[in-house]
C-alpha positions in Angstrom: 0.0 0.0 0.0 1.3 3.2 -1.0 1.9 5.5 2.3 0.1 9.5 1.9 1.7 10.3 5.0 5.5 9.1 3.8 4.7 10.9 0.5 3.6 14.2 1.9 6.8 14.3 3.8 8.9 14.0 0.7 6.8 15.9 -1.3 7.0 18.9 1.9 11.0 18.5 1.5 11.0 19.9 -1.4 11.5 23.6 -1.4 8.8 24.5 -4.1 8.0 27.8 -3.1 6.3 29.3 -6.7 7.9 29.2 -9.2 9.9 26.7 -8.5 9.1 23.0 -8.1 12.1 22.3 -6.1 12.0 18.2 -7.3 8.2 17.5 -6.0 7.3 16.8 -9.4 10.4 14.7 -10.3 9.7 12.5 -7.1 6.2 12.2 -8.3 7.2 11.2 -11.7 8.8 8.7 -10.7 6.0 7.1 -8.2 4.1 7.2 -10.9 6.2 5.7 -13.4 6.7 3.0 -11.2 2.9 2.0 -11.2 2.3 1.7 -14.6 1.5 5.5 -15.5 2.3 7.0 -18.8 4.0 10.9 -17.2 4.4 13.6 -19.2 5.9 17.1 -18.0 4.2 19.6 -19.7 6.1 22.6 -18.8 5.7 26.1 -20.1 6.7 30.0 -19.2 9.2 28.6 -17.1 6.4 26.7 -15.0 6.7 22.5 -14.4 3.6 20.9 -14.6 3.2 17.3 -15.1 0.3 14.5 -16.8 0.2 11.5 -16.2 -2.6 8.6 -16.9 -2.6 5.0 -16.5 -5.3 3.5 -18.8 -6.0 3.8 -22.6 -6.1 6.7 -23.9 -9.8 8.6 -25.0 -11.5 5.9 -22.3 -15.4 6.4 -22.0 -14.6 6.6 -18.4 -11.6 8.6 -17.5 -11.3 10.0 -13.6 -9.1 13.1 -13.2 -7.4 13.9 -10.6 -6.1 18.6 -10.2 -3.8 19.7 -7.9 -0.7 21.5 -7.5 2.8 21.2 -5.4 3.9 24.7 -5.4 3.3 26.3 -1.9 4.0 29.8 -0.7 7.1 31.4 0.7 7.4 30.9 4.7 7.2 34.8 5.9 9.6 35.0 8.5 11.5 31.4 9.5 11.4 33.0 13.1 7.9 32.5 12.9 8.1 28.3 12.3 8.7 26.5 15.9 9.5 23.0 12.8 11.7 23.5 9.6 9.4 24.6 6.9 10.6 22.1 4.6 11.4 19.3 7.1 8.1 17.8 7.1 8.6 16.8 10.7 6.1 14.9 12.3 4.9 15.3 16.2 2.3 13.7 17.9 0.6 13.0 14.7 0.9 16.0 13.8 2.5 16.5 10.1 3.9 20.1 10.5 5.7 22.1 6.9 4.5 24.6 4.3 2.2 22.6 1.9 1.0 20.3 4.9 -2.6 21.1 4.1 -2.2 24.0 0.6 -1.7 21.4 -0.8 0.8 18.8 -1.1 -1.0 16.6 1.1 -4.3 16.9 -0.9 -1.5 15.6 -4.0 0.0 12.8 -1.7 -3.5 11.7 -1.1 -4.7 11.0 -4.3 -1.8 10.3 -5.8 -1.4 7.0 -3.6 -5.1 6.1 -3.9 -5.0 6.1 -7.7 -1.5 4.3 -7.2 -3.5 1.4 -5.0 -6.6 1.2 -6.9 -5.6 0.8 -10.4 -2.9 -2.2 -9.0 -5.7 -3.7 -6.7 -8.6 -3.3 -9.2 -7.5 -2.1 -12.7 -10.6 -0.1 -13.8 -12.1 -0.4 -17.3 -11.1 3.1 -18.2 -8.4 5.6 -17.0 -6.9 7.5 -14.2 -5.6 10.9 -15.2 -3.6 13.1 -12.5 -3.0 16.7 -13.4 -0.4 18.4 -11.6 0.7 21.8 -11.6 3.5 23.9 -10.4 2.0 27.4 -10.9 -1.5 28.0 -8.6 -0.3 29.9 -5.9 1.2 32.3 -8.5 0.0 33.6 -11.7 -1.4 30.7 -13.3 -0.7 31.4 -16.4 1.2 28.1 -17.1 -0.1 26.2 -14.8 -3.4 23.9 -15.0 -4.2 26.0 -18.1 -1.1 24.8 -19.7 -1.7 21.4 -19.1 -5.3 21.5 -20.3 -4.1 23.3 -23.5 -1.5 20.4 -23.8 -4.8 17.4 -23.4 -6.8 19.5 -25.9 -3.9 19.3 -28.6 -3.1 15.9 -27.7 -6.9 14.6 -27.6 -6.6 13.9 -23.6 -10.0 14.7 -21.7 -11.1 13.9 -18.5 -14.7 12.9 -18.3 -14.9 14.7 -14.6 -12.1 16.1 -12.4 -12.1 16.5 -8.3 -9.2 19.9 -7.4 -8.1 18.3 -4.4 -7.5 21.7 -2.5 -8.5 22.0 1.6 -12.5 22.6 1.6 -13.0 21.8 5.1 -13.8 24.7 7.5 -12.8 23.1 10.8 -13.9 19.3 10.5 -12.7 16.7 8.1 -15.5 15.6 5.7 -18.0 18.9 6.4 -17.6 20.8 2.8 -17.3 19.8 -0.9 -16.8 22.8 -3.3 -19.4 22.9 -6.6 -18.6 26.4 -7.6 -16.4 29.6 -7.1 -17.1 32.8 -7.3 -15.3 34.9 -9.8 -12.4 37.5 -9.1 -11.3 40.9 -10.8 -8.7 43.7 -9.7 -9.4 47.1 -10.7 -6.3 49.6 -10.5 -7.5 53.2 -11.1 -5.7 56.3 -11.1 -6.9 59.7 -10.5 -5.1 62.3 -12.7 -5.5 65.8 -11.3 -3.7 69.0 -11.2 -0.9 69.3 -8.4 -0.9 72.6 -6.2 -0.8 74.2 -3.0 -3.0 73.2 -0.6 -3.5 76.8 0.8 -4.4 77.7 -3.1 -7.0 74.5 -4.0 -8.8 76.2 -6.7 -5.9 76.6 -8.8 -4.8 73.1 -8.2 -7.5 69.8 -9.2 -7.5 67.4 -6.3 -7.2 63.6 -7.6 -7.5 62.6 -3.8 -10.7 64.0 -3.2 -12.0 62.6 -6.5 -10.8 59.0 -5.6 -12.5 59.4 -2.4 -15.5 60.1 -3.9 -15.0 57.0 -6.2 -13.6 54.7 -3.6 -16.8 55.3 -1.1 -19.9 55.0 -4.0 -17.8 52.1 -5.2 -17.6 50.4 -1.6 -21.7 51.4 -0.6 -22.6 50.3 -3.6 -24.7 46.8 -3.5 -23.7 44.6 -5.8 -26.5 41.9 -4.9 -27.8 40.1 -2.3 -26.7 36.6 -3.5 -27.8 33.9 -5.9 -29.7 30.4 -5.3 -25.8 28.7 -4.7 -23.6 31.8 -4.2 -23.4 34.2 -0.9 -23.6 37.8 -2.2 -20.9 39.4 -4.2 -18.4 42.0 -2.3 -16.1 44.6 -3.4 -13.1 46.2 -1.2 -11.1 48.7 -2.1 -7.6 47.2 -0.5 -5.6 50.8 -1.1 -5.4 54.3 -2.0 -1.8 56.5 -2.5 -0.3 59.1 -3.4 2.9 59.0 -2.3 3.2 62.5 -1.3 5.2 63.4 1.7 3.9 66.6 1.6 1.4 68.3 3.5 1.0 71.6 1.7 1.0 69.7 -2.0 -1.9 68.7 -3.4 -0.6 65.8 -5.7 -0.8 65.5 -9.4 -2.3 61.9 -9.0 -3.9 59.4 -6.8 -3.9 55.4 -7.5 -6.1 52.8 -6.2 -6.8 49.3 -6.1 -10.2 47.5 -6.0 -10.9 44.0 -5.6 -14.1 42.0 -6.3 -15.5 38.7 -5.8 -18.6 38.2 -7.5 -21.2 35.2 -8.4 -23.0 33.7 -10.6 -25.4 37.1 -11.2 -22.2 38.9 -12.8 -19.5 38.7 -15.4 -16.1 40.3 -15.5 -17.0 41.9 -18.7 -20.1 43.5 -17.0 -18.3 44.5 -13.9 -15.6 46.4 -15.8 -18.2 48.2 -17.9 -20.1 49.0 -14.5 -17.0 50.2 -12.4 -15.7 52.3 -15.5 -19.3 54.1 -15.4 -18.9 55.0 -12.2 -15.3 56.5 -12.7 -16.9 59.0 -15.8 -19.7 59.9 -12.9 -17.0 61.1 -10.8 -15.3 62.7 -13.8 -18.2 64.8 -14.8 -18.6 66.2 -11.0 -15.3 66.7 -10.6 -13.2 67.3 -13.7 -10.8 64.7 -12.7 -10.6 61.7 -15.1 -9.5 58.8 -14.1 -7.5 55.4 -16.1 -8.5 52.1 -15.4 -6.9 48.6 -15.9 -8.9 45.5 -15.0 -7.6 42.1 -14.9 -10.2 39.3 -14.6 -8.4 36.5 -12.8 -11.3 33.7 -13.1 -15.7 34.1 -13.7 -17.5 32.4 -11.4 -18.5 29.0 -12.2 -21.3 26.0 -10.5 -20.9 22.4 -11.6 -24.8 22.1 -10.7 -25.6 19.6 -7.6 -25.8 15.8 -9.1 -24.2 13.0 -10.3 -20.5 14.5 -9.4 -21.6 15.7 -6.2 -23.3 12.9 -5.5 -20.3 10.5 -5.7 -18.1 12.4 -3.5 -20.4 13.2 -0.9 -21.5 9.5 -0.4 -17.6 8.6 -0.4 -17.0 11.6 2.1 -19.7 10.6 3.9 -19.2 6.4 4.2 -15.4 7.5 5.2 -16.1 10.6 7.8 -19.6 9.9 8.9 -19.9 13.1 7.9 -23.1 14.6 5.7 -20.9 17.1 3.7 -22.6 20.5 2.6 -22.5 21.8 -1.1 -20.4 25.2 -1.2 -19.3 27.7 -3.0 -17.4 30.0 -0.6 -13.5 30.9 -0.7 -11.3 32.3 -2.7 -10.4 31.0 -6.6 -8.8 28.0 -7.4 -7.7 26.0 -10.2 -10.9 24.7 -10.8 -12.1 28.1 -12.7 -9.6 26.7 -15.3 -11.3 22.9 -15.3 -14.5 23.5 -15.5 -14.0 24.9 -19.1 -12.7 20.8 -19.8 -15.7 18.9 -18.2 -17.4 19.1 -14.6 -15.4 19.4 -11.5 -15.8 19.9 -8.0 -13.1 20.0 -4.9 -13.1 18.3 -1.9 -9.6 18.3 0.2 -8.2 18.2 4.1 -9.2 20.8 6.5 -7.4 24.1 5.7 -7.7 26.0 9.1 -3.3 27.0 9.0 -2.9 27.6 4.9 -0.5 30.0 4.3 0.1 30.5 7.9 3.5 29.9 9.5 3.7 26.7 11.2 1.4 25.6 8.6 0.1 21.8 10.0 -2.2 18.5 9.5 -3.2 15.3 12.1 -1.8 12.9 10.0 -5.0 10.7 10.4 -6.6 12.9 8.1 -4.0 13.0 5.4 -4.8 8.5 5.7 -9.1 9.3 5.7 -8.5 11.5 3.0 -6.7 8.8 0.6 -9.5 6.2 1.8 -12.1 8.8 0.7 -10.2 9.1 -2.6 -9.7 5.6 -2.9 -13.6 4.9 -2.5 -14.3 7.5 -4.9 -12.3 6.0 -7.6 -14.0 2.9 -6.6 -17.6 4.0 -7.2 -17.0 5.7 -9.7 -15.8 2.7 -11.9 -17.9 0.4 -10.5 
């Protein structure tokens, strides 16, 4: 039997702090290769990625497997009581930066597809999809390796992202759907002056302020039948002026919004630049935008999919698990374009926090969850 924990301790040792892979996805190649699967590194912008599938190739029934070994840099080391990359374990506690975002999640199913296709070779194929580049842009990532199966005629006939959905207890949260996210950065280009003399000056504060506020009262909806409500921040406003007797020549902000499945990106930028020529027209100051959609929202609608992880999850946890689509993005805004997906993964109370940690009983239930799901699924 292959060992999650063992291989979530190797996989933690490697320093893959984006965008680096720091040997994870050599190490994995090689478990794989060993089993009997076909691995292909599909690397790209400078990004390693890597496919592999055991199973004929275009199978009626092909299981895939999303995830990704690149973690985030450890903040200060003083902050760590273990090595980050050590993958020290404690009282059953696994303790290293990836130990639940989300080299576990890869150990995991890596060693229950390893298991199930030697115990019970499936009619069909396993297909794992591993990239190196989530917690960074992912540009070259999981769309890379998608672009690479649509060239190659690879598909997956359904995909679980194996990324922490648990709140606080093992089993309690499946992801169906994310909500989509967009960054606005807006400048404010006035007239500088003296502040003792504003009328011969055009303040681009005061006109981002105005902005910033109708943009942050502003009600974007109050939710959707699967999706909480959409939000917008505004996460900064500068100038950079040191001065207090200047009134600056230009003000810059940043906006950030996370929205469902009531809005588009496309929609949202036309909306946000509306309200900048609003301010414009009161004001005189005009203002540049530049929007950057990093993923729309998405829903793989409750059924079949959902169906078979939840009674896995549930047979394995005792645990009913809700449908949710809460949280930030992932690399399932990227799948769901390929063929449906949802993500179920360990609880992910300390991600990205120093002294990042897992019981390692859960990283062993969540292989026996995978395990079963691969199971029903070919059944």
């Amino acid at each position: 039997m292959t060992d999650p924990v063992d291989l979530s301790v190797r996989l933690i040792r490697c320093p893959s702090v984006t965008p680096d892979e720091g040997g994870a996805l050599d190490l994995l190649e090689q478990e794989l290769g060993a089993a009997g699967f076909a691995c292909t590194r599909v690397d790209r912008g400078g990004i390693g990625n890597l496919f592999a599938r055991w199973g004929a190739k275009g199978a009626a029934r092909t299981f895939g497997f999303n995830g990704h070994i690149d973690v985030v840099p450890v903040g200060d080391p003083a902050g760590w009581s273990h090595d980050p990359f050590g993958g020290e374990i404690a009282d059953g506690i696994l303790w290293g930066r990836g130990a639940t975002d989300m080299k576990t999640g890869v150990a995991a199913f890596v060693a229950a597809a390893v298991d199930f296709v030697q115990d019970t070779p499936p009619d069909g194929a396993v297909i794992l999809a591993i990239t190196g580049d989530e917690e960074g842009d992912a540009e070259h990532g999981t769309r890379a390796l998608l672009d690479w199966m649509d060239a190659q005629g690879e598909a997956m006939r359904v995909c679980l992202v194996g990324e922490p959905t648990c709140p606080d207890t093992m089993g309690e949260m499946i992801k169906i759907g994310r909500r989509g996210s967009m960054t606005a950065r807006v400048v404010a280009q006035g007239v500088q002056g003296h502040s003792a003399y504003p009328h011969l000056a055009k303040n681009p504060v005061h006109a981002m302020a105005r902005l910033a506020d109708r943009l942050a009262s502003h009600v974007l909806d109050e939710g959707t039948a699967h999706f909480d409500p959409s939000t917008l921040a505004v996460t900064t406003i500068d100038t950079g002026n040191p001065a207090n007797n200047v009134i600056p020549a230009a003000c810059r902000a940043t906006v950030n919004i996370r929205f469902n499945d009531a809005h588009d990106g496309a929609g949202l930028a036309e909306w946000l630049q509306a309200m900048a020529d609003q301010v414009t027209a009161e004001t005189g100051v005009p203002f540049e935008m530049s929007v950057r959609v990093s993923g729309e929202s998405f829903l793989t609608p409750p059924g079949p999919l959902s169906d078979l992880v939840a009674n896995a999850v549930e047979a394995e946890t005792g645990v009913t698990p809700r449908l949710s689509t809460s949280g930030g993005t992932s690399d399932a805004r990227f799948v769901k374009d390929h063929c449906p997906v949802v993500e179920f993964g360990l609880v992910g109370k300390t991600m990205h926090q120093a002294d990042e940690h897992v019981p390692t009983a859960q990283i062993v239930q969540l292989k026996a969850i995978y395990q079963r799901i691969l199971r029903d699924y070919f059944a």
